[in-house]
N, CA, C and O atoms as a GROMACS GRO file, in nm:
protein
  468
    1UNK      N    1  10.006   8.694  13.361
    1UNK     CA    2  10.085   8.758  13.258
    1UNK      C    3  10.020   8.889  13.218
    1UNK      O    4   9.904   8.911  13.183
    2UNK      N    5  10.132   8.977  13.231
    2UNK     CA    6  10.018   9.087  13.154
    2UNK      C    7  10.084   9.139  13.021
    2UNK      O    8  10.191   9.097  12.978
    3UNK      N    9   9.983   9.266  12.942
    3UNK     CA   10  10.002   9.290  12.804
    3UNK      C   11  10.056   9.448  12.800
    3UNK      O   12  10.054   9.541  12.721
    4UNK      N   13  10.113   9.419  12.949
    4UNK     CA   14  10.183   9.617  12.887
    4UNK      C   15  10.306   9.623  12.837
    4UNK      O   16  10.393   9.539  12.862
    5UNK      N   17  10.322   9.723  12.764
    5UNK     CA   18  10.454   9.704  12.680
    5UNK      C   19  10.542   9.902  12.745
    5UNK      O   20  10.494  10.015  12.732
    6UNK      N   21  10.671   9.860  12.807
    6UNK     CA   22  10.651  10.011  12.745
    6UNK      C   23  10.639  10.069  12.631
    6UNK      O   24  10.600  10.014  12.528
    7UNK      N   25  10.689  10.240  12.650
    7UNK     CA   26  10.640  10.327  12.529
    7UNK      C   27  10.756  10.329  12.485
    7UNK      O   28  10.735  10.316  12.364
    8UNK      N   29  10.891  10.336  12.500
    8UNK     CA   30  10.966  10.273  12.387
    8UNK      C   31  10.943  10.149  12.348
    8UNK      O   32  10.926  10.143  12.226
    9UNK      N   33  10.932  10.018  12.418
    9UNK     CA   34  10.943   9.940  12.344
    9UNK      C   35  10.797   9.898  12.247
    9UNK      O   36  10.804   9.804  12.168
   10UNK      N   37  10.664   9.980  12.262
   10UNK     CA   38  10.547  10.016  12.162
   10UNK      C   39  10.640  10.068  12.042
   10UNK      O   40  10.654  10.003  11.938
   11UNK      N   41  10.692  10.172  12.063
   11UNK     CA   42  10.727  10.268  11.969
   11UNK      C   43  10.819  10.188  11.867
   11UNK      O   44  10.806  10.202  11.745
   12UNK      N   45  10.900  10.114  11.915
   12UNK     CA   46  11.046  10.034  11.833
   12UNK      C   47  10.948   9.951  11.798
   12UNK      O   48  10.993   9.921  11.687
   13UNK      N   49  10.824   9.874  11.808
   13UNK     CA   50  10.739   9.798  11.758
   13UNK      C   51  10.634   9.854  11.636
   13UNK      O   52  10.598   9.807  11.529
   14UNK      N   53  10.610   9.959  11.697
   14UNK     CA   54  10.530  10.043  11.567
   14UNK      C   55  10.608  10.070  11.468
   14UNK      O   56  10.547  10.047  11.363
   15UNK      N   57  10.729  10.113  11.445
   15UNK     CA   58  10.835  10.167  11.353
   15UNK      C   59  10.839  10.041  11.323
   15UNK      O   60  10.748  10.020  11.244
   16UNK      N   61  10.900   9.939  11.346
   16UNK     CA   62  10.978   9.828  11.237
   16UNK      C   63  10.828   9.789  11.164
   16UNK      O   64  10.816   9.759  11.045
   17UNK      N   65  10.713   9.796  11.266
   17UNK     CA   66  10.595   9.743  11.162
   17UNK      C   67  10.563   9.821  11.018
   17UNK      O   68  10.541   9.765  10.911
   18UNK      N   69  10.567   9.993  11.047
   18UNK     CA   70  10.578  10.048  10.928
   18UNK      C   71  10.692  10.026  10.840
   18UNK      O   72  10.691  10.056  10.721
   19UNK      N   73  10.769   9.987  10.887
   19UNK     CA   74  10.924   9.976  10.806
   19UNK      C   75  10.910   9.870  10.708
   19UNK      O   76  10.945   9.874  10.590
   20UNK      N   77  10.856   9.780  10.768
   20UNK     CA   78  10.821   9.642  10.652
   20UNK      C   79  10.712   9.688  10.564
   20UNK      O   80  10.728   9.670  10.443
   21UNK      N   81  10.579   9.756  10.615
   21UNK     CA   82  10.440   9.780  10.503
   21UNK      C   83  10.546   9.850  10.405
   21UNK      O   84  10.566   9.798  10.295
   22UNK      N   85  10.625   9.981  10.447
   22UNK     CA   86  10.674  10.017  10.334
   22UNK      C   87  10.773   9.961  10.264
   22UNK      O   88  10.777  10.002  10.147
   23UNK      N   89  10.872   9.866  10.299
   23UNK     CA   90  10.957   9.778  10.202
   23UNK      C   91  10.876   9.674  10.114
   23UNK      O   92  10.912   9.644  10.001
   24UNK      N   93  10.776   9.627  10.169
   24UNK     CA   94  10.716   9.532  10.092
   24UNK      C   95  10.610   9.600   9.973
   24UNK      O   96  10.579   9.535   9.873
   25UNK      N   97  10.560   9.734   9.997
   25UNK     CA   98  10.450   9.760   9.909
   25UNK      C   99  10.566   9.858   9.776
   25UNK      O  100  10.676   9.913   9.781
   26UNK      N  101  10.461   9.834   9.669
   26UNK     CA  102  10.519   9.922   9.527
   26UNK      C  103  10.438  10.017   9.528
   26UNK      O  104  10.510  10.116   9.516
   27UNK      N  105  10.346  10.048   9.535
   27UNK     CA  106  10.250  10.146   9.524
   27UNK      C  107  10.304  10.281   9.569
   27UNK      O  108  10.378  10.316   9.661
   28UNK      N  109  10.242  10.342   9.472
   28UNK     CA  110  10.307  10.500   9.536
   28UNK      C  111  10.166  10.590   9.444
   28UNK      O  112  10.102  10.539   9.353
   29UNK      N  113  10.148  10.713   9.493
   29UNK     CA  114  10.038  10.799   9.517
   29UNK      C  115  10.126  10.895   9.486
   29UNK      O  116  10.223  10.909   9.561
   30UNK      N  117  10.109  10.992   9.356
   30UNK     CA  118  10.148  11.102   9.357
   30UNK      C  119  10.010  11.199   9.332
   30UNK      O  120   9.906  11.163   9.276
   31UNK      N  121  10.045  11.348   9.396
   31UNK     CA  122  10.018  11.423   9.413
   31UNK      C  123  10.059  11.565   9.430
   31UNK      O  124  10.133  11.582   9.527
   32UNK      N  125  10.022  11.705   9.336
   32UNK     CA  126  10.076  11.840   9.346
   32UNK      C  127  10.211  11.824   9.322
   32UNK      O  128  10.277  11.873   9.414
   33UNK      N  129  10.305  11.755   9.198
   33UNK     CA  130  10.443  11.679   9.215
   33UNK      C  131  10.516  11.633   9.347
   33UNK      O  132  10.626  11.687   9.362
   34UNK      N  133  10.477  11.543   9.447
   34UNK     CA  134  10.496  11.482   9.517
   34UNK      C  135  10.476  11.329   9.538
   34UNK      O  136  10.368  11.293   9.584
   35UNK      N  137  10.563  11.242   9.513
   35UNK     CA  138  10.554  11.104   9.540
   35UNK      C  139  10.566  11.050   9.677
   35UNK      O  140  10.669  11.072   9.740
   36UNK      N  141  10.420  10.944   9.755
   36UNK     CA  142  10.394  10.898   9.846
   36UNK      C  143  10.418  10.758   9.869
   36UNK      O  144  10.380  10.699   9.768
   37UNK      N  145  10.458  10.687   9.943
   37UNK     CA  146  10.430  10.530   9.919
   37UNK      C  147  10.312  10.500  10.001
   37UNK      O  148  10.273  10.563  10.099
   38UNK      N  149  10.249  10.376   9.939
   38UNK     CA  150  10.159  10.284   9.974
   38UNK      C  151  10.146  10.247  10.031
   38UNK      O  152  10.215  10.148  10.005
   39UNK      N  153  10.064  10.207  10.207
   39UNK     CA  154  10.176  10.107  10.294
   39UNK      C  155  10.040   9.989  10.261
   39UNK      O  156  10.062   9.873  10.227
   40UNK      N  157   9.929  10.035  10.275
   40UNK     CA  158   9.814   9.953  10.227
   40UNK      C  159   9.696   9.976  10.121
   40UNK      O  160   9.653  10.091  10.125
   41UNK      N  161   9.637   9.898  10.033
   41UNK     CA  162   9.566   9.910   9.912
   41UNK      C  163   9.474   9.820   9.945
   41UNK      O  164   9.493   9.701   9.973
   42UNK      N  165   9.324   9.906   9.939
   42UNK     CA  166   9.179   9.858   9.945
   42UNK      C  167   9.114   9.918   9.836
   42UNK      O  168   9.122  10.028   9.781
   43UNK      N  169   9.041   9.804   9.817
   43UNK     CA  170   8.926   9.828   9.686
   43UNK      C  171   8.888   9.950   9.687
   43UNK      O  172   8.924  10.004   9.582
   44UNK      N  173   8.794  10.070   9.805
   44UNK     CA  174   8.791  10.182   9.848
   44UNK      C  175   8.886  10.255   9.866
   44UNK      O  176   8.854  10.367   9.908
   45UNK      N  177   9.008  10.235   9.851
   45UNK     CA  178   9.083  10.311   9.925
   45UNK      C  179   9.231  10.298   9.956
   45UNK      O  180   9.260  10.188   9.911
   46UNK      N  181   9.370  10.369  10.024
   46UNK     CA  182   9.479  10.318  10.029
   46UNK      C  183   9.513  10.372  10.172
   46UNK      O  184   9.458  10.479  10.201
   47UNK      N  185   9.568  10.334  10.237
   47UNK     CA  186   9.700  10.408  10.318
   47UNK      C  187   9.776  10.472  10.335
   47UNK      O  188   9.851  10.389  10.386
   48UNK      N  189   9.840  10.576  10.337
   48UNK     CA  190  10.000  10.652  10.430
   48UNK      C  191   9.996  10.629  10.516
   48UNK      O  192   9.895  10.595  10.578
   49UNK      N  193  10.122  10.640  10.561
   49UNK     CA  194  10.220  10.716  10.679
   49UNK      C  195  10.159  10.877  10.737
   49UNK      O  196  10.262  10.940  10.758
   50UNK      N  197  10.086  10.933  10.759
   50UNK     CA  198  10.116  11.030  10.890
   50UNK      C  199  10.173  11.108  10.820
   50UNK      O  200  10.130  11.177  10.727
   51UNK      N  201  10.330  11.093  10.890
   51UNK     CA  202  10.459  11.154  10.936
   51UNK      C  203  10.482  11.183  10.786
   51UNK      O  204  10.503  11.304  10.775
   52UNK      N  205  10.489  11.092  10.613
   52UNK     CA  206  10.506  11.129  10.499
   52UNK      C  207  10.464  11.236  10.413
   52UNK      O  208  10.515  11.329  10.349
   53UNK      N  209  10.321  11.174  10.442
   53UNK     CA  210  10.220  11.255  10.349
   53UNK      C  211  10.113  11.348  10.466
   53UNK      O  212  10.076  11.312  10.578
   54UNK      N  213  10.079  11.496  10.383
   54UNK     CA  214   9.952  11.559  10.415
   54UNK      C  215   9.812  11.478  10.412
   54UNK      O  216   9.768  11.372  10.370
   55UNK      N  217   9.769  11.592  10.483
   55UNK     CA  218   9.585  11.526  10.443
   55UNK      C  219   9.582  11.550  10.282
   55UNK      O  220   9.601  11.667  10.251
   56UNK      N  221   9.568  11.486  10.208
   56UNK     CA  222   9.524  11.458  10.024
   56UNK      C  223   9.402  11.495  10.081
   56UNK      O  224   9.343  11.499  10.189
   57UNK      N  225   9.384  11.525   9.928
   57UNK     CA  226   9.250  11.568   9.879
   57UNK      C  227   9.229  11.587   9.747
   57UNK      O  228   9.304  11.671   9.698
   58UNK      N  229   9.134  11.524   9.659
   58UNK     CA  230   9.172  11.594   9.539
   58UNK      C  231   9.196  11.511   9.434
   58UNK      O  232   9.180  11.395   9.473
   59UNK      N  233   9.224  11.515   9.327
   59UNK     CA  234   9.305  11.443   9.216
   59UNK      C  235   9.417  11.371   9.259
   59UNK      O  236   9.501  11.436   9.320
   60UNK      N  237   9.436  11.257   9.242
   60UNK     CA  238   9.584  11.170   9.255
   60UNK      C  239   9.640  11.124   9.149
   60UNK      O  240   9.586  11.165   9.046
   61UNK      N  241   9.734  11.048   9.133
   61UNK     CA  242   9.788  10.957   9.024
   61UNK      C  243   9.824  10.799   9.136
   61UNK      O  244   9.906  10.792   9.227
   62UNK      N  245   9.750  10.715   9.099
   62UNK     CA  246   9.862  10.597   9.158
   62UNK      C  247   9.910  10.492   9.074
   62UNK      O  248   9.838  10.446   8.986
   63UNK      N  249  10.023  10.449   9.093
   63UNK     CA  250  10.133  10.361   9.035
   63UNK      C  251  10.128  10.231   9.125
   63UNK      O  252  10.088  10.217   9.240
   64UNK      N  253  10.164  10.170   9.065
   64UNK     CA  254  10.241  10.034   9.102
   64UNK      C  255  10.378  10.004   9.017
   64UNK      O  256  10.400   9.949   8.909
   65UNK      N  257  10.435  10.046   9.086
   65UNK     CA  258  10.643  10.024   9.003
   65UNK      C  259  10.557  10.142   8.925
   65UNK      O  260  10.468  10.219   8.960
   66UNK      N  261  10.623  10.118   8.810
   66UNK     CA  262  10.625  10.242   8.722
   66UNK      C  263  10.466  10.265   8.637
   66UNK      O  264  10.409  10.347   8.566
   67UNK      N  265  10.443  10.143   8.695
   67UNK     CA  266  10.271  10.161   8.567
   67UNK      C  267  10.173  10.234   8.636
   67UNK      O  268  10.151  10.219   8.756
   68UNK      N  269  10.098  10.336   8.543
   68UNK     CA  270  10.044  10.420   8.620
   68UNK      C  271   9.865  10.320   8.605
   68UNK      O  272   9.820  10.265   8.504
   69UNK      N  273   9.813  10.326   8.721
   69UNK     CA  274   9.703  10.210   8.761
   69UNK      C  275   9.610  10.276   8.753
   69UNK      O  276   9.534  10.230   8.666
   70UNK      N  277   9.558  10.401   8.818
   70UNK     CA  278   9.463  10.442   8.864
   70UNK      C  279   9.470  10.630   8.880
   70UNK      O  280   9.553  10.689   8.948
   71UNK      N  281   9.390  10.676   8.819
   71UNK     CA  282   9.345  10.831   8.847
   71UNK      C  283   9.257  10.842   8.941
   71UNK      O  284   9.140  10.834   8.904
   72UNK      N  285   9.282  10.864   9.081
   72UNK     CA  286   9.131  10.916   9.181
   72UNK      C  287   9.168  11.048   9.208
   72UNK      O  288   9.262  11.126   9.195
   73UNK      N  289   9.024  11.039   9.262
   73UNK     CA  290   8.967  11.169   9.355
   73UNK      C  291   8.923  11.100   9.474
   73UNK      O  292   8.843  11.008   9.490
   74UNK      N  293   9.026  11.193   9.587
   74UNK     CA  294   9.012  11.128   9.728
   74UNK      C  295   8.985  11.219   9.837
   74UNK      O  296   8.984  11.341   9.820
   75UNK      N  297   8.960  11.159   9.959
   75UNK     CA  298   8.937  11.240  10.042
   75UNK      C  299   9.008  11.170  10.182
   75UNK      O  300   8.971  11.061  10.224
   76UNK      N  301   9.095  11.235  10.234
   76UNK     CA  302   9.078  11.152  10.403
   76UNK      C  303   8.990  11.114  10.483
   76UNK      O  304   8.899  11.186  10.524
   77UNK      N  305   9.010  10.981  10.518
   77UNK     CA  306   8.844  10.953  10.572
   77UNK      C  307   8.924  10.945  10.695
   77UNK      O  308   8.952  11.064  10.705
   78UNK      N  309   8.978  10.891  10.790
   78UNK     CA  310   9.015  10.886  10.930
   78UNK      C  311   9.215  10.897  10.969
   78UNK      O  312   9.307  10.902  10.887
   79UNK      N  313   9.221  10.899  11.106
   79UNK     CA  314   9.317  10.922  11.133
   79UNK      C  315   9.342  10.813  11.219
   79UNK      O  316   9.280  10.829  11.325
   80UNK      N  317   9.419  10.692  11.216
   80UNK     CA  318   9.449  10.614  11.288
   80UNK      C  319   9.568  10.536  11.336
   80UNK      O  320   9.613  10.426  11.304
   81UNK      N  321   9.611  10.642  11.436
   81UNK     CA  322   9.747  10.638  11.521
   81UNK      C  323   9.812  10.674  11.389
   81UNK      O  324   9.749  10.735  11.303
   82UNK      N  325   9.933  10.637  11.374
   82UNK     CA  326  10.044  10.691  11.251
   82UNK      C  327   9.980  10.655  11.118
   82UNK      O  328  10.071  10.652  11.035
   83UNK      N  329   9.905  10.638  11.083
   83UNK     CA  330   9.834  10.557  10.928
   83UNK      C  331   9.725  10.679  10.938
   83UNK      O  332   9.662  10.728  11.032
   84UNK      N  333   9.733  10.708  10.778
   84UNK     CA  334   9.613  10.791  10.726
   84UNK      C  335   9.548  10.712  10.680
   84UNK      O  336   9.606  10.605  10.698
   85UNK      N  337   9.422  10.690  10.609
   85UNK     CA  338   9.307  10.640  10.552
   85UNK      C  339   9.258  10.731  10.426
   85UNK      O  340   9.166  10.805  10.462
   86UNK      N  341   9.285  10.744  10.315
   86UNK     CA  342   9.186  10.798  10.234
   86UNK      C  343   9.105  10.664  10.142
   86UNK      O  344   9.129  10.548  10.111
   87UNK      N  345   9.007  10.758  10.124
   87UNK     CA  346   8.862  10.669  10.075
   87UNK      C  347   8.847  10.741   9.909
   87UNK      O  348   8.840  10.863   9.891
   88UNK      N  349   8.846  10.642   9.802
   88UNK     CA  350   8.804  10.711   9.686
   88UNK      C  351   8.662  10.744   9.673
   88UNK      O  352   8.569  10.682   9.723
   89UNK      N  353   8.653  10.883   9.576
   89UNK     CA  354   8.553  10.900   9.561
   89UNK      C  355   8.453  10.895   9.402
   89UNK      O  356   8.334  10.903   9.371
   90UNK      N  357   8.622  10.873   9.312
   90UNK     CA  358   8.601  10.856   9.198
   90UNK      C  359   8.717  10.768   9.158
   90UNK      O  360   8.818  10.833   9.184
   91UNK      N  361   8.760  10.614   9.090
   91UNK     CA  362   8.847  10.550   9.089
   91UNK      C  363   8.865  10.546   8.888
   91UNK      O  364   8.769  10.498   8.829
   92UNK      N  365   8.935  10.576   8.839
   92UNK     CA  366   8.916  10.576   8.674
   92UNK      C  367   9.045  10.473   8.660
   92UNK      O  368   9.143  10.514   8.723
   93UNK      N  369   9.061  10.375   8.607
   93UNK     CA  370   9.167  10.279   8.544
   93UNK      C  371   9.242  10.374   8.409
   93UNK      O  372   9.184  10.428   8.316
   94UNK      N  373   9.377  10.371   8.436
   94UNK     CA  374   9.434  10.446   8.322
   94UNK      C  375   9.459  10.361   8.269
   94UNK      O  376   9.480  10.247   8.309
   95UNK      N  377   9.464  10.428   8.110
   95UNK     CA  378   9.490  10.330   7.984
   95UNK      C  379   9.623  10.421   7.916
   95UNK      O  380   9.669  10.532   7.946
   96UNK      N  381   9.647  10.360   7.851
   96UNK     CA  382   9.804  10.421   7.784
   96UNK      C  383   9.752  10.466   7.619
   96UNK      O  384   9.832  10.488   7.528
   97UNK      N  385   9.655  10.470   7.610
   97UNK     CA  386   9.613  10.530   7.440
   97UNK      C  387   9.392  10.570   7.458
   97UNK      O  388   9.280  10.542   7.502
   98UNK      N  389   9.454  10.628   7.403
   98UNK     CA  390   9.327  10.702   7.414
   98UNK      C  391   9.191  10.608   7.355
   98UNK      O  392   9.189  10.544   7.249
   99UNK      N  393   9.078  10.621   7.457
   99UNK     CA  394   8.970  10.536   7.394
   99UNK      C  395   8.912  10.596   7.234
   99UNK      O  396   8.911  10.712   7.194
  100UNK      N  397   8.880  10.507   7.182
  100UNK     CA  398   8.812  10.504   7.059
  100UNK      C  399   8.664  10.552   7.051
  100UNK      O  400   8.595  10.507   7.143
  101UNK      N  401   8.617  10.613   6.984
  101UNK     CA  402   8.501  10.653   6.927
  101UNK      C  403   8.380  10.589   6.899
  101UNK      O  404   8.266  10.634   6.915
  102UNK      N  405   8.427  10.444   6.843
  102UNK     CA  406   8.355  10.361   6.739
  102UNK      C  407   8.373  10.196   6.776
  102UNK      O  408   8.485  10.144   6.765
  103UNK      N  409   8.285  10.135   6.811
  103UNK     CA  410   8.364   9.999   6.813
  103UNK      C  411   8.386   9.928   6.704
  103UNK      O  412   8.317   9.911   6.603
  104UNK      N  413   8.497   9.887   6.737
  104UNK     CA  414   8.590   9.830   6.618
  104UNK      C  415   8.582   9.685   6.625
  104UNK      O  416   8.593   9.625   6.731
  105UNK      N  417   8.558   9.620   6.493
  105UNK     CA  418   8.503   9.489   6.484
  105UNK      C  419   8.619   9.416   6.497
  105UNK      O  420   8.731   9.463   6.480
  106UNK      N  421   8.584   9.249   6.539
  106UNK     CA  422   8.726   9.150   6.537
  106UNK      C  423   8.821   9.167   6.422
  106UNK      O  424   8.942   9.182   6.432
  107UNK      N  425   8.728   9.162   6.274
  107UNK     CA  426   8.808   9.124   6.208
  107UNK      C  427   8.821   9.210   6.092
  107UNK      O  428   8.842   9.173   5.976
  108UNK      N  429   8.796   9.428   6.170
  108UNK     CA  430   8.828   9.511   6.073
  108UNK      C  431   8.945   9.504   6.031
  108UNK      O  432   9.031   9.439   6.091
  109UNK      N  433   8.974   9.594   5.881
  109UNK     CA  434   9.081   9.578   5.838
  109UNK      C  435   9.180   9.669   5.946
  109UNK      O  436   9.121   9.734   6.033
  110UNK      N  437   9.300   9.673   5.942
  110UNK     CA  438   9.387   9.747   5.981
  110UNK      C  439   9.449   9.872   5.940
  110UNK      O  440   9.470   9.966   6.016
  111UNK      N  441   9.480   9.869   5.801
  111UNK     CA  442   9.533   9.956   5.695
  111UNK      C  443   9.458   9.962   5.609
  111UNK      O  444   9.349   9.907   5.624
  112UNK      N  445   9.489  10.031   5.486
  112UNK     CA  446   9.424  10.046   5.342
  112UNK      C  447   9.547  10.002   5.295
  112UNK      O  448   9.645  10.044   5.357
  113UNK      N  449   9.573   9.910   5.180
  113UNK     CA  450   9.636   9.882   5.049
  113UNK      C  451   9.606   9.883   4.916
  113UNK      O  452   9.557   9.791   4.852
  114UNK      N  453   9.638   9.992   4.878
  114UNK     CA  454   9.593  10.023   4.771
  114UNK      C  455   9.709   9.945   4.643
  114UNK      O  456   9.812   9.886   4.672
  115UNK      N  457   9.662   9.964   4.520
  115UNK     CA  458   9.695   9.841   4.410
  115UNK      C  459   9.804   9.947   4.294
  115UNK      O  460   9.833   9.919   4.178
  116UNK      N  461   9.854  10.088   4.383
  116UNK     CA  462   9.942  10.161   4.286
  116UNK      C  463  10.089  10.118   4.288
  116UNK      O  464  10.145  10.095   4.394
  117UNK      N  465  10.153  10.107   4.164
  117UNK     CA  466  10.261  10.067   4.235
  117UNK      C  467  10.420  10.160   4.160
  117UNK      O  468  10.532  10.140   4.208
   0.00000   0.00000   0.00000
């Protein structure tokens, strides 16, 4: 038995494989106002498409659905067949309100109520 395939039928095999990473993943990578999808997500690092996205570099935003997850700074680390590779170089977790100054005890008060009436 052997393992050659032709190059269409490689090619109609490579496409439906990207076709599913990208139906199944939420993730998306924006960049310079441009939105990317995800096809894979590593602790280090994520995936494109090639053919979608440029070589990144730089500041990102990434999402999952609409929540924004993560601020990096990335770099392309390799090129492999249709899949890019970038590698973070700085990963920051976004928060939706700005950190605090001071730590704030369990059971500070919340408000002031004052006794005017």
């Amino acid at each position: 038995m052997t393992t050659y395939l032709p190059k269409d039928v490689q090619a109609g095999l490579d496409n439906a494989r990207k076709k599913s990473l990208k139906k199944a993943s939420k993730m998306r990578v924006e960049a310079n106002g441009r939105s990317f999808r995800v096809l894979k997500f590593r602790e280090d690092g994520f995936t494109l498409d090639v053919e979608d996205a440029p070589h990144l570099r730089g500041l990102v935003d990434l999402f999952d659905g609409g929540r924004h997850i993560y601020q990096c700074l990335i770099v392309a680390s390799e090129e492999d067949g249709d899949l890019m590779h970038y590698d973070f170089k700085r990963s920051t977790a976004a928060a939706d309100r700005a950190p605090l100054d001071f730590y704030r005890g369990e059971n500070a008060p919340i408000a002031l109520l004052s006794d005017q009436t």
